[in-house]
N, C-alpha and C positions, 0 to 999 in steps of 0.2 A: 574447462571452458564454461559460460559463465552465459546461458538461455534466456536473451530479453523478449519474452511473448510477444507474438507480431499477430495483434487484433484489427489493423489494420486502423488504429488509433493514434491522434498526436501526441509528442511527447516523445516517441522513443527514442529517435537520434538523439536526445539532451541526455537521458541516462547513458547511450554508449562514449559517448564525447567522454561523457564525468568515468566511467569505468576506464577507457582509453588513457584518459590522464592519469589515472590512478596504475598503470600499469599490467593492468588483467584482460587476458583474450576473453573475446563477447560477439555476439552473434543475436543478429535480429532475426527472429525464425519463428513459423509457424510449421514446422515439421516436427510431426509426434517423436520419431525416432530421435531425433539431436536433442528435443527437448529432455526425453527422458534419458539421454544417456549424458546430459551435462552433470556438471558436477551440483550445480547450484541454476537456479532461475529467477528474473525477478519477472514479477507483473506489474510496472508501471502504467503511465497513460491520463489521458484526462477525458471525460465524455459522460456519458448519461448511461446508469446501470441498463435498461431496456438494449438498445442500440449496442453496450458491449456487451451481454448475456447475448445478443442473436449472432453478433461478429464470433463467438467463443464457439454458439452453438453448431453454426454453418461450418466451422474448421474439426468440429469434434472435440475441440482444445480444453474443453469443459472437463470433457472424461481424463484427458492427459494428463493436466493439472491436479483432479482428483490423485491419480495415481502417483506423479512426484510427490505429491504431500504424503499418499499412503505411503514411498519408499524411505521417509526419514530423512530425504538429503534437504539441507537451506532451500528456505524460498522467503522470496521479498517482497509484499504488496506495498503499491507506492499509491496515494493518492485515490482513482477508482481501485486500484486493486485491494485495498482495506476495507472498501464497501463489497466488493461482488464474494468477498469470502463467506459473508455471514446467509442466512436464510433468505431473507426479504429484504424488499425496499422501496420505500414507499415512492420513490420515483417511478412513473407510471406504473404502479401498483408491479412490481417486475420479482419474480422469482428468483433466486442466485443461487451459488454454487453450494452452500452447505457445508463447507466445511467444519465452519464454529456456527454453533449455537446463537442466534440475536439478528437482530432486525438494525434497518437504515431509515431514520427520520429526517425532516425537513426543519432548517432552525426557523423556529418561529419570526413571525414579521412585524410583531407587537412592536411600539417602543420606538419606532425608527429604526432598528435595525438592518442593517443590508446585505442586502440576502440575493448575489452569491459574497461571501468573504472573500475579500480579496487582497494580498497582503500580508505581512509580517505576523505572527502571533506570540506567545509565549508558550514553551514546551515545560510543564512542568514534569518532571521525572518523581513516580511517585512507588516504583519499583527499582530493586538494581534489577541491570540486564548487561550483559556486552557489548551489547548494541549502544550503550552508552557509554563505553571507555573512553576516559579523556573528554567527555562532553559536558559544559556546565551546567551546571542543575538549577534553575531555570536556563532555559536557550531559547532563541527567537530561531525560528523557522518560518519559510512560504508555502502561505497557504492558499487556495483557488477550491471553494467548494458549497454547495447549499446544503447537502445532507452529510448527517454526522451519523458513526458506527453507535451502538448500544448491545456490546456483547451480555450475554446470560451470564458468563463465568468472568466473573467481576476478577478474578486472580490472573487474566490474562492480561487487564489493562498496566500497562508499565509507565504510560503518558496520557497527561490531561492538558486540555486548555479550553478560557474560558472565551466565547463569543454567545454572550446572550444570554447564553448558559454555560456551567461546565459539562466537557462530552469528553469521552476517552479519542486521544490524540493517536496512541500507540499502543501496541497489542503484541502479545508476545505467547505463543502457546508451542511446546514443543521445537520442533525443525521451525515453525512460520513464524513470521514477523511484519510485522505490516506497519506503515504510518500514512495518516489524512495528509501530511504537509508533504512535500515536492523536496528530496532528501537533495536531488541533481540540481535543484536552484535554490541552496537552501546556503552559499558557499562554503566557509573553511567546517562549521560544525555537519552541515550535510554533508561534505566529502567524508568527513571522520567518521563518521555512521558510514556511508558506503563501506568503506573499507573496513571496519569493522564487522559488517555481514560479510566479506568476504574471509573474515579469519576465524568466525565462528564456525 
């Protein structure tokens, strides 16, 4: 069974839809117990790091999450879930979970840029990973976001894309896995990623 963290965040019914279709049992749940006894989990969602850090806090789920990552089983961060992994973020100046090493910055507003991104991108793959099998190298994916990851251990980034700047897209370290872009509205290449964290 297949633990879609329930922060009480939108978004989640889109990834059980796409897991659904994809034919894997899945469960929206903030129960420590099912969490840590699925086989795999993802943390999807869309929202502001402060707001999900206190939603995490208030269920405990912080600590859980810690511990699935410490047990070596898959785990998926989708979207906020690739920012609240790292230390900080500069979204109201807000603490996060720690797991990897690096901070969450704000894209700059110079330029005309628009700032939240909203929209299609380009995923370059600048790592192999499984999490890419069968996915073209460059790929467009959707994206929904104003701060970008900047992990410490540059060997986890597997994906880059440029908005502004270039910022690492996807991350790959261990059992975790995380990507900025929305894998559930991402169609045929994000279904193929789903389901390829499901064979990892």
């Amino acid at each position: 069974m297949i633990a879609i963290i329930d922060y009480k965040a939108g978004n989640l019914t889109s990834v059980a839809r796409a897991l659904d279709h994809l034919g894997y049992e899945n469960e929206i749940t903030d129960d420590a117990k099912t969490i840590l006894d699925a086989e795999r989990v993802i943390f999807p969602g869309v929202g502001a790091a402060k707001a999900t850090m206190g939603n995490l806090q208030k269920r405990s789920l912080d600590d859980v999450l810690a511990k699935f990552y410490e047990s070596g089983k898959p785990m998926l961060g989708i979207c906020i879930g690739i920012q609240i992994l790292f230390e900080h973020s500069e979204e109201e100046d807000t603490d996060c979970l720690g797991l990897l090493p690096g901070h969450v910055k704000k894209y700059p507003t110079q330029n005309g840029l628009k700032v939240p991104q909203i929209g299609w991108n380009e995923v370059q793959q600048v790592q192999e990973h499984k999490i890419f099998e069968g996915v073209p190298n460059p790929a467009h994916f959707y994206f929904v976001n104003s701060y970008y990851p900047v992990p410490k251990m540059v060997d986890t980034i597997i994906g880059k894309t440029i908005y502004g700047l270039e910022f690492c897209s996807a991350i790959a370290h261990n059992n975790l896995i995380a990507t900025q872009f929305h894998l559930e509205k991402s169609g045929r290449v994000g279904l193929k990623m789903l389901a390829n964290f499901l064979k990892v």
